[in-house]
SEMI-130469 format. One line per 3 residues: number of its first residue (from 0); their letters; for each residue x, y, z of C-alpha. Coordinates in Angstrom, 3 decimals. Example, Ala and Ser with C-alpha at 12.3 -4.5 7.8 and 13.67 -1.06 7.14 Angstrom:
residues 2
0) AS) 12.300:-4.500:7.800 | 13.670:-1.060:7.140
This chain:
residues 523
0) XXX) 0.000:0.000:0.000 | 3.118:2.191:0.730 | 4.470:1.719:-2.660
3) XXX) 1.290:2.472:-4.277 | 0.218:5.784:-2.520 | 3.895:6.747:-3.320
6) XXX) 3.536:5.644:-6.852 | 0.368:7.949:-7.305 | 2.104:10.922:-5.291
9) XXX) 4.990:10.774:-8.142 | 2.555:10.663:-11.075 | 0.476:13.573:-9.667
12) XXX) 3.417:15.660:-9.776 | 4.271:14.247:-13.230 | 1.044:15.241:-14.265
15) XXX) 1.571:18.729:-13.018 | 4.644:19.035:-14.924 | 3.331:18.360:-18.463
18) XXX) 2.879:21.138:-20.306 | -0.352:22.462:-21.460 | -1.173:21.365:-24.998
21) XXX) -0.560:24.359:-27.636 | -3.675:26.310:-28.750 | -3.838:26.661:-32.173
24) XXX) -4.256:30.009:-32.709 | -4.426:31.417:-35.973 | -4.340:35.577:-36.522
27) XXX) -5.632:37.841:-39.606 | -6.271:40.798:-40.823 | -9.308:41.475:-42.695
30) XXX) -10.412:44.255:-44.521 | -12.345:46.267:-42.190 | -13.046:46.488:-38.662
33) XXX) -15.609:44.911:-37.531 | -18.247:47.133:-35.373 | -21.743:46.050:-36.518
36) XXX) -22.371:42.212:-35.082 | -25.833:42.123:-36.606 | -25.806:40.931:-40.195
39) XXX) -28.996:41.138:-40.831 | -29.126:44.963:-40.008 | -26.205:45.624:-42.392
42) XXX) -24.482:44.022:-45.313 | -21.279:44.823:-45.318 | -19.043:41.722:-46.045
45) XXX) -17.005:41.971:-42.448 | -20.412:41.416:-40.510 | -21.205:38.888:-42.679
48) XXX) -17.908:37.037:-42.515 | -18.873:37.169:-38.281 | -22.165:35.986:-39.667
51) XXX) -20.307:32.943:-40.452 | -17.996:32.096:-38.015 | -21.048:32.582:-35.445
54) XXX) -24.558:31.351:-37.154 | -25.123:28.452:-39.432 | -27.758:28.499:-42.146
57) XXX) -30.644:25.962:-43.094 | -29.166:25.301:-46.438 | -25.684:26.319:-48.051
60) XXX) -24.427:26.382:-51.264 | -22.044:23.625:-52.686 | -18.812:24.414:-54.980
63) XXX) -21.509:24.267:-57.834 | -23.250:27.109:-56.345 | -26.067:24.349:-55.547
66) XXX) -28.193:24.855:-52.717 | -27.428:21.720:-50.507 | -29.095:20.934:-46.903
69) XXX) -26.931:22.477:-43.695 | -28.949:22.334:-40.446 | -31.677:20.526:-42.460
72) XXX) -31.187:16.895:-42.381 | -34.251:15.847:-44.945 | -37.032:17.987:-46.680
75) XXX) -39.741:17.474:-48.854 | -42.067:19.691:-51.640 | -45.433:18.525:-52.372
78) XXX) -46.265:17.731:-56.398 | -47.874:20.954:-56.329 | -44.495:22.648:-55.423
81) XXX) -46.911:24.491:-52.902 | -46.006:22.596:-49.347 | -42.019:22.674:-48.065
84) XXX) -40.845:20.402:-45.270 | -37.598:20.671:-43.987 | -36.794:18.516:-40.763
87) XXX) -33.652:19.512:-38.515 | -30.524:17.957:-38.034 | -29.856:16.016:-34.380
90) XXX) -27.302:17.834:-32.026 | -27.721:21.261:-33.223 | -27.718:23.472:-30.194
93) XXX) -26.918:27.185:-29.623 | -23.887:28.430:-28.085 | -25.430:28.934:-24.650
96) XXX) -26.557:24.932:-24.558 | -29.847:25.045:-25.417 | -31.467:23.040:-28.480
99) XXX) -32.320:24.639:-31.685 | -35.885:24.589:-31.851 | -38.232:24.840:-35.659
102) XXX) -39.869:27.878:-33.732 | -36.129:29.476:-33.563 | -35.512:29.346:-37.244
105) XXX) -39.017:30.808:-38.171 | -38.424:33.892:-36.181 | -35.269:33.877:-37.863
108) XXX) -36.009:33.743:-41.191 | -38.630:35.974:-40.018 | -36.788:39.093:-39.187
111) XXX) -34.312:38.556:-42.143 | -37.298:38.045:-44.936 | -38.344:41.749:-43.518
114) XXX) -35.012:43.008:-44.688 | -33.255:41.219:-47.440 | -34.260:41.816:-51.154
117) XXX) -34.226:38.124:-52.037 | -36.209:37.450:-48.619 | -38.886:40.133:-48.971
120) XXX) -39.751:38.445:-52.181 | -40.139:34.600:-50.785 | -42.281:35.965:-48.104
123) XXX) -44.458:37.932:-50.361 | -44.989:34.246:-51.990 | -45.548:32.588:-48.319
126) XXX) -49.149:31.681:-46.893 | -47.836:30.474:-43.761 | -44.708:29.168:-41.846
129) XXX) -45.157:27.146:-38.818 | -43.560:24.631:-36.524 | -45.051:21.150:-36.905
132) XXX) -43.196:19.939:-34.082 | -39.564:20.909:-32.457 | -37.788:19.963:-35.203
135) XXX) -39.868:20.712:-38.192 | -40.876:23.700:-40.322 | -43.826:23.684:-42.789
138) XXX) -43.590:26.568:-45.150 | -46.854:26.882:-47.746 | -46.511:29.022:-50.602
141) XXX) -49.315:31.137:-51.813 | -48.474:29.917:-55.573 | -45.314:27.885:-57.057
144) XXX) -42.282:29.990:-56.589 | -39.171:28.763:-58.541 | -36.691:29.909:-55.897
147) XXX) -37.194:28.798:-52.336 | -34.050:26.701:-51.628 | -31.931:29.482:-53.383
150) XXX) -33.429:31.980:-50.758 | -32.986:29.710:-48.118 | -29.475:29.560:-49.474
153) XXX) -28.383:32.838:-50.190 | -24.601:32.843:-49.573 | -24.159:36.977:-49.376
156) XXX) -25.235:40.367:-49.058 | -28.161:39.767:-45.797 | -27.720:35.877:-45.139
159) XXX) -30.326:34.180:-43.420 | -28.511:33.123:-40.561 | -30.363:31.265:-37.860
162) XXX) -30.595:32.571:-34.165 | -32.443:32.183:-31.000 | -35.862:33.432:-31.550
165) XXX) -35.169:35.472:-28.098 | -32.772:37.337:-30.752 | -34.399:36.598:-33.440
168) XXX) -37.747:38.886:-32.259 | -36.071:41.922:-31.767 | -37.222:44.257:-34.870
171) XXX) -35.220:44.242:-37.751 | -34.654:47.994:-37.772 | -32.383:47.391:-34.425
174) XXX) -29.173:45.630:-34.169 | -29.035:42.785:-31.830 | -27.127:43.265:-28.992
177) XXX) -26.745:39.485:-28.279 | -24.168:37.295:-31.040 | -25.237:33.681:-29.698
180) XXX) -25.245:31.649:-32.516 | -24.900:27.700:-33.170 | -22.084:27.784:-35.907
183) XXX) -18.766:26.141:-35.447 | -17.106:29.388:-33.646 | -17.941:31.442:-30.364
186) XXX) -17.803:34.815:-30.574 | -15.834:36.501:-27.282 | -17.409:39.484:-26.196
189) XXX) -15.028:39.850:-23.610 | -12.247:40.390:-25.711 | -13.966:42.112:-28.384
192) XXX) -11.789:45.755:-28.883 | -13.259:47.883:-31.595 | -10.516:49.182:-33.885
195) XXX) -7.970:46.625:-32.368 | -9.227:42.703:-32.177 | -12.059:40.450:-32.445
198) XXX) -11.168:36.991:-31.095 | -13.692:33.959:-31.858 | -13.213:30.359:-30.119
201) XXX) -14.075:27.023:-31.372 | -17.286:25.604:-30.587 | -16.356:22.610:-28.881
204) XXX) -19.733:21.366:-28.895 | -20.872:21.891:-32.826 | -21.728:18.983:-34.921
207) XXX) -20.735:18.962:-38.594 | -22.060:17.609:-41.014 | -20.916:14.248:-42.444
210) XXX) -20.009:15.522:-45.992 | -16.534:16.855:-46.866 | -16.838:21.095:-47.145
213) XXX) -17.945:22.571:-49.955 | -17.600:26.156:-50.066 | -20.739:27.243:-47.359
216) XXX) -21.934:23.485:-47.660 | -20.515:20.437:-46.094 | -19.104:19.558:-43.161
219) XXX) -17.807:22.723:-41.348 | -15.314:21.457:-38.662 | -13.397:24.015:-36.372
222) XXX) -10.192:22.587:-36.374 | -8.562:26.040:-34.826 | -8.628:26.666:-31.018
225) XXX) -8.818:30.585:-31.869 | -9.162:33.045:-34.185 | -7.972:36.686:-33.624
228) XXX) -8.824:39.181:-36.384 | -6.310:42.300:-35.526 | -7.042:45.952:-37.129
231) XXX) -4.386:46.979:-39.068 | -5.160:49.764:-41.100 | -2.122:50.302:-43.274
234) XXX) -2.264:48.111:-46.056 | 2.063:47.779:-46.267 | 2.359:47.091:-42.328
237) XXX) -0.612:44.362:-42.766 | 1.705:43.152:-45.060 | 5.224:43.624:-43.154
240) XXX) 3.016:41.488:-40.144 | 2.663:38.823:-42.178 | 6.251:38.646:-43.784
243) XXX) 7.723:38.638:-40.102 | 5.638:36.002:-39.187 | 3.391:38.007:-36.407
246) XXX) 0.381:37.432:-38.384 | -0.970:34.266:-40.665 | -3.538:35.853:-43.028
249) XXX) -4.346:38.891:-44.994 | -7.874:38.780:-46.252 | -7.162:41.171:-48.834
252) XXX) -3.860:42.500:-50.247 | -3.836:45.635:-51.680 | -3.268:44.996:-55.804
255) XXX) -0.140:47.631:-55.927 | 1.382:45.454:-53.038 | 0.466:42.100:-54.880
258) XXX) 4.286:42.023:-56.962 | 6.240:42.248:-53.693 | 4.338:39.007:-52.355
261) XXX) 4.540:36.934:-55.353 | 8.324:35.710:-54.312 | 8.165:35.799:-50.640
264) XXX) 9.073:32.577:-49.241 | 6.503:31.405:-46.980 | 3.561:32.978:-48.188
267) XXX) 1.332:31.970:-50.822 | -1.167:34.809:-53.065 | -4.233:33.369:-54.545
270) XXX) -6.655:35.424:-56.435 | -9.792:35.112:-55.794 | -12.015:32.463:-58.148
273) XXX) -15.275:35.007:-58.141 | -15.330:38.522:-59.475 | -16.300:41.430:-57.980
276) XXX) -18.461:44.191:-59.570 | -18.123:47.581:-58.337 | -20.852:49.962:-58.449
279) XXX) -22.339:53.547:-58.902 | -25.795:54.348:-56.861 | -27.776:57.554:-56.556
282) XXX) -29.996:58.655:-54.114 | -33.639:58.693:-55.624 | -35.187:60.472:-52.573
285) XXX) -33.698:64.304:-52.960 | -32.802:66.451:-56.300 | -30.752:66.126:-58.532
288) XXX) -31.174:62.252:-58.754 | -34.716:62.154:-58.164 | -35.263:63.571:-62.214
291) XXX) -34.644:60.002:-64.062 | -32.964:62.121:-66.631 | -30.185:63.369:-64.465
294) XXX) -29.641:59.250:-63.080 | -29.101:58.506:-67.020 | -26.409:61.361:-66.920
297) XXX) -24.268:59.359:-65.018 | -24.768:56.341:-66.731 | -23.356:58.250:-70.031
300) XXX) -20.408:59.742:-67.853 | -19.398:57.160:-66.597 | -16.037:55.591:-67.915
303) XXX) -15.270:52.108:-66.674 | -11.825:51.796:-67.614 | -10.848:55.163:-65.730
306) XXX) -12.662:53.253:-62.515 | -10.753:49.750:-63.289 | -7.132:51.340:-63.753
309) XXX) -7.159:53.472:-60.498 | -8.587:51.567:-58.591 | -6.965:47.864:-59.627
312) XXX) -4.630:48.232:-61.633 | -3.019:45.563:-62.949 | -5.467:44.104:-66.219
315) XXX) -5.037:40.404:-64.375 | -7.315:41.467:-62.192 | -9.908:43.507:-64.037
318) XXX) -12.634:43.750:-66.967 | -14.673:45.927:-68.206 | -18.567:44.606:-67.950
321) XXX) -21.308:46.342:-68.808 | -24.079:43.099:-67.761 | -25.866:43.889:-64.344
324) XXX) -25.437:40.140:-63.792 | -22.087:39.541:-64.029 | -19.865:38.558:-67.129
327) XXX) -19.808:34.789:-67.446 | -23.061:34.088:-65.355 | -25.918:32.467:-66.971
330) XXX) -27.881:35.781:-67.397 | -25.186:37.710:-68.518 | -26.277:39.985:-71.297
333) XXX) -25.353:43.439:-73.051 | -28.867:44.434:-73.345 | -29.538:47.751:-72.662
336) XXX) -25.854:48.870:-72.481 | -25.429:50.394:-75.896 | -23.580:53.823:-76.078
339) XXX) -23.696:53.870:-71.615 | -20.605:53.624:-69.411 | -18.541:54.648:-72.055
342) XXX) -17.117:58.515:-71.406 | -19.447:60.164:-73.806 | -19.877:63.612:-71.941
345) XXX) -21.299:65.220:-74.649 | -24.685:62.923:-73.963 | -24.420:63.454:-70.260
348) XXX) -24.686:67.559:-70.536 | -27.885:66.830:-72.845 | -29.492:64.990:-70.449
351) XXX) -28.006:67.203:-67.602 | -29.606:70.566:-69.694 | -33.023:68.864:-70.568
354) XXX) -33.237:68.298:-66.795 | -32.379:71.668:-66.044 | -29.796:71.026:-63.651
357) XXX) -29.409:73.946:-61.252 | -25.448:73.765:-60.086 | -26.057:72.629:-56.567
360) XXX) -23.238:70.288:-55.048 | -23.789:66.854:-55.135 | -22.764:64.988:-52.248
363) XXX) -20.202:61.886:-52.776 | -19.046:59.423:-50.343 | -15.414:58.577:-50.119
366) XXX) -14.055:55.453:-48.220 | -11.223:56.048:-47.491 | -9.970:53.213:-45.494
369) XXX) -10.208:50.736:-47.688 | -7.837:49.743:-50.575 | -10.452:48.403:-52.926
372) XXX) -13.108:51.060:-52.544 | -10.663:54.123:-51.959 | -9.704:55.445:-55.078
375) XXX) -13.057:55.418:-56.712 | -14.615:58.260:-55.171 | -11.784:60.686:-56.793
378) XXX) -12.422:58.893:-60.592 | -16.047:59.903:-59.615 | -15.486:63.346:-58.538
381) XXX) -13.189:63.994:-61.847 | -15.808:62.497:-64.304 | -18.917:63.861:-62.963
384) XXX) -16.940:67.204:-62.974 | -16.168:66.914:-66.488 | -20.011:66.449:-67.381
387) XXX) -20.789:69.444:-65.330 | -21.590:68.414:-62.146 | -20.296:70.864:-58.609
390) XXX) -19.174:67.971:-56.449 | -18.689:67.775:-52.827 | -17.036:64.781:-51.938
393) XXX) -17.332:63.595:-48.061 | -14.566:61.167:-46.902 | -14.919:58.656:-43.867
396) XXX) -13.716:55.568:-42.785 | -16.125:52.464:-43.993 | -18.059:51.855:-40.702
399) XXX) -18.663:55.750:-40.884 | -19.484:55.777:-44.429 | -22.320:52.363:-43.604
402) XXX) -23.934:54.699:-41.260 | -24.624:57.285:-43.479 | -25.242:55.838:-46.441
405) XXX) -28.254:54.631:-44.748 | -29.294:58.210:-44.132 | -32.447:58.933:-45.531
408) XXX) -31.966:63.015:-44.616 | -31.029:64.999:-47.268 | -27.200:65.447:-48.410
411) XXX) -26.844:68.277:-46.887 | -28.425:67.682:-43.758 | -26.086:64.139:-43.093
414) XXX) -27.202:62.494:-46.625 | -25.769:61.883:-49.712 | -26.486:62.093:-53.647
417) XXX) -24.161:59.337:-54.935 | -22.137:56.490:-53.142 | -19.777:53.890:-54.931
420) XXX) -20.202:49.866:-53.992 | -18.148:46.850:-54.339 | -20.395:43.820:-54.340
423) XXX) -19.678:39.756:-55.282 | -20.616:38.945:-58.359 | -22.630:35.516:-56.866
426) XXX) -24.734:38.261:-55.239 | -26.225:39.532:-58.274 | -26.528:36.219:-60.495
429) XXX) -30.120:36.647:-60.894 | -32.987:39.859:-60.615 | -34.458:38.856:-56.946
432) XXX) -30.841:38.469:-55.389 | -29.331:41.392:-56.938 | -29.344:43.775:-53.741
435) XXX) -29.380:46.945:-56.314 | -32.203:45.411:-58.445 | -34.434:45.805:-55.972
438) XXX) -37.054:49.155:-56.514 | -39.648:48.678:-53.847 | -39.155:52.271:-53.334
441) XXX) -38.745:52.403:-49.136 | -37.956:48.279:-48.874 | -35.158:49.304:-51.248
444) XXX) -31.808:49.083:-50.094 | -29.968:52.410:-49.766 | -30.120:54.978:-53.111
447) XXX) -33.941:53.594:-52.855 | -35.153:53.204:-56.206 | -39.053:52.926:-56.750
450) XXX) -40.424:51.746:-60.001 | -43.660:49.323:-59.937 | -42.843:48.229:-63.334
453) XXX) -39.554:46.677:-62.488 | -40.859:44.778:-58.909 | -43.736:43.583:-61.354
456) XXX) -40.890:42.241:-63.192 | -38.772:40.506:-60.720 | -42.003:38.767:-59.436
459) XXX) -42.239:37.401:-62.876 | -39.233:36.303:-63.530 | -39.115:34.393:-59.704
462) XXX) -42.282:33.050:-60.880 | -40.940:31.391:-64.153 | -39.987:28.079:-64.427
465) XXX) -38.955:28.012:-68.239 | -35.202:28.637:-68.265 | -35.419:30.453:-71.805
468) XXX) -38.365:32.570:-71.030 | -36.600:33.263:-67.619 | -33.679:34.869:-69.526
471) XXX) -35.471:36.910:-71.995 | -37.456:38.283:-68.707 | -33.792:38.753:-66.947
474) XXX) -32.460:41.090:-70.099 | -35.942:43.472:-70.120 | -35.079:44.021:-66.376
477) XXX) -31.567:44.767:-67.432 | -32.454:47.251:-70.157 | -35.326:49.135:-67.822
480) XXX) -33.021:48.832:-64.666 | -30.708:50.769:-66.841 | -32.894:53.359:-67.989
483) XXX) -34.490:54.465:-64.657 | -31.111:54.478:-63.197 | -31.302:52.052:-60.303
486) XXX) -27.430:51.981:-60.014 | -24.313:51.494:-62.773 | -21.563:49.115:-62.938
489) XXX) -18.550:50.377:-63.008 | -16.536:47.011:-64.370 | -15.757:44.166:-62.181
492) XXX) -12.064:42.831:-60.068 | -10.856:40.035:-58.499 | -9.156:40.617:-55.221
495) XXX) -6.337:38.479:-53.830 | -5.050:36.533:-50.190 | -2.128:35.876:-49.101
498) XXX) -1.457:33.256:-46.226 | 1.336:32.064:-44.359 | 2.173:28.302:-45.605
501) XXX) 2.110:27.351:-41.836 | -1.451:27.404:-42.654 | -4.090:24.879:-45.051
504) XXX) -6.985:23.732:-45.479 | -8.281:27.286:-47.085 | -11.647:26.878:-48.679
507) XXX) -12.345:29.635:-51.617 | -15.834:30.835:-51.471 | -17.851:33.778:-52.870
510) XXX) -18.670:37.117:-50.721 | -16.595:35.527:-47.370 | -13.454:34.471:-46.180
513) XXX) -14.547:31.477:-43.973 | -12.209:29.824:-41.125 | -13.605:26.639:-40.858
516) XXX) -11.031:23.298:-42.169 | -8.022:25.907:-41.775 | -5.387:24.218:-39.425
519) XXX) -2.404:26.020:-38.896 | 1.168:24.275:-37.783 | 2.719:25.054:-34.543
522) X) 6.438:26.835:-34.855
């Protein structure tokens, strides 16, 4: 008995003296601060990249942009196409231990279908939603609607990300205060310093799916310990971090800075497999952009090339494109764009007479914080200058710049007359999830276009189920949408990462950098 109680006395202080086993912590920076947690108040791509790490979504979309089940285990559609089932997956709990509940996701989907273009359309198309039981939702359509699961899937701009329906009922119009999710990472409030670091954890009690990942489908397994996303706001010293080592990501590299990384030992560049589109909106609510005439000014002003080589750069990572779709997408089209976005000033003072354009300044935001968005506010300010326009340009940093552009006031009282946009081109594949398509006037997302004609066509092209008719319905929105001036592209980029090789596993979706299947070696 002696030699025993000694023999446990000597392994308890054995035990003592292991060491603790490593975290694996794993540090970035992204391209903005984060400082709205909400992402269905806001669309900006860093809340919904939080969105990610924190929620999980009821379907997801596959490397073949195919909506695929994600917290749904098995669902069902009547032969009518009128009666959805969708039953949840076992073990899917929230953050704070509690079970995910049918009744959860409805409120969900609820407050984000009150918000999001693509989910204020679905619900105008729902009779009712209910829970049949804990696990089940019954969604009945009003009439067949060709694009449920691809709502239900919606991969950008406002996801619908599922959360408690204690969070889920606050109004839509107010950011939640509360980030518990049920997604593979745990957001840490506690260490959560605006303008310095957001720090998630692993959920160590999230069940993945089965399937291997698959861009936002799959199984999403949390194979880091911690992730710390650090503000650095100077695109070279993000850069210097992670060529010393102190960092192990850079969401997005700054295209002049692109030919210094392309040798570096130890870190690897990858540009990015989806295209961006950027973006010119005006405000429809206050002169001069309320006068249709003066929103078809810009679109005749407007240069693309002038927007692509300031702001890009190098030609690998631009094109011009004219489609509202997206070049290469199965919609894309020209239709419409004859003689527009082009330079031809002489057309814009035409318009800009005929709609007897008074001199006053128009008001244009400038982000200025942000590498891709910061030098097209100056292209704007010289080419609307050369058509005529007196412009005041207003520069903030892009959290400032969210909270105005929201501003309904008018530009000189804290609003705004025209605001530049980058936006994924998966977000704007089709009419009903193009964000800027939308022209249900106050539902509208900010610049607020109104034109009955147009939501009368987006509800028929949702409603179509023939693929060629769908199309030919897709260009006439494309060639009105144009006309009426809901908003002009201004050509479309790729952007660019660059990692650390300590790191793998990097999946390459649209619209978010996602940390799930990243592992990262120890030194």
């Amino acid at each position: 008995m002696k030699f025993l109680a000694r023999l446990l006395v000597l392994f308890a202080a054995a035990s003592f003296a292991l060491p603790a086993l490593a975290q694996s912590t794993l540090k970035g920076v992204m391209h903005s601060d984060l400082k709205v947690l909400d992402p269905i108040w806001a669309s900006a791509q860093i809340s919904r990249m939080h969105g990610y790490m924190v929620y999980d979504t009821l379907f997801g979309l596959d490397a073949d942009l195919k909506p695929q089940p994600q917290m749904v285990d098995a669902w069902s559609v009547d032969p009518a196409g009128l009666i959805y089932s969708f039953t949840l997956r076992d073990g899917l709990a929230w953050h704070d231990g509690a079970p995910v509940t049918a009744e959860d996701c409805i409120a969900s989907l609820a407050r984000w279908g009150s918000r999001d273009v693509m989910g204020i359309k679905l619900f105008a198309n729902i009779k009712t939603l209910t829970a049949t039981d804990a696990k089940t939702i019954r969604l009945e359509l009003k009439q067949p609607y060709g694009l449920v699961l691809e709502s239900l899937a919606k991969p950008a701009g406002l996801v619908p990300f599922m959360m408690p329906k204690r969070v889920a009922s606050a109004p839509a119009t107010e950011q939640i205060k509360d980030p518990t999710g049920s997604g593979p990472f745990i957001f840490k409030s506690d260490e959560w310093r605006p303008g310095d670091k957001v720090v998630y954890v692993r959920n160590p009690k999230y069940v993945p799916r089965a399937e291997p990942p698959s861009v936002f489908a799959g199984g999403k397994v949390a194979k880091l310990d911690r992730v710390e996303w650090l503000s650095i706001a100077d695109p070279q010293t993000a850069v210097n971090a992670l060529e010393t080592g102190e960092i192990d990501v850079v969401e997005g590299v700054a295209h002049d800075l692109l030919p210094l990384l392309a040798k570096k030992k130890g870190i690897a560049v990858e540009r990015g497999a989806y295209a961006n589109q950027y973006d010119l909106r005006p405000n429809w609510l206050h002169p001069p952009f309320d006068n249709p005439k003066m929103r078809l000014a810009l679109a005749y002003a407007i240069d693309q090339r002038e927007y692509l080589e300031s702001a890009v750069g190098d030609p690998a990572y631009w094109r011009l494109c004219k489609t509202l779709y997206g070049c290469g997408t199965p919609l894309a089209s020209n239709a419409g764009t004859e003689g527009l976005l082009e330079g031809n000033i002489a057309r814009a003072k035409e318009l800009m007479k005929e709609a007897g354009y008074d001199g006053r300044p128009i008001v244009l935001l400038h982000v200025s914080d942000v590498s891709s968005l910061s030098n097209l506010a100056p292209v704007a300010k010289a080419q609307l200058e050369r058509a005529g326009f007196k412009v005041d340009m207003r520069s903030a940093d892009w959290q400032t710049h969210l909270s105005r552009v929201l501003r309904k006031e008018p530009p000189e009282d804290r609003g705004w007359n025209v605001t530049l946009s980058s936006t994924g081109v998966i977000d704007m594949v089709n009419p009903v999830t193009s964000l800027f398509l939308n022209a249900a006037c106050e539902k509208a997302s900010a610049g607020w276009p109104c034109d009955a004609k147009l939501e009368e066509m987006r509800d028929a092209f949702a409603r179509e189920t023939d693929a060629v008719r769908r199309k030919a319905i897709a260009e006439e929105i494309q060639v009105r949408a144009l006309q009426i001036g809901t908003h002009f592209p201004l050509g479309e980029w790729f952007g660019a990462s660059a990692v650390s090789t300590r790191t793998s596993g990097w999946l390459r979706p649209p619209s978010a950098m996602v940390f799930w299947n990243v592992t990262r070696a120890q030194r």
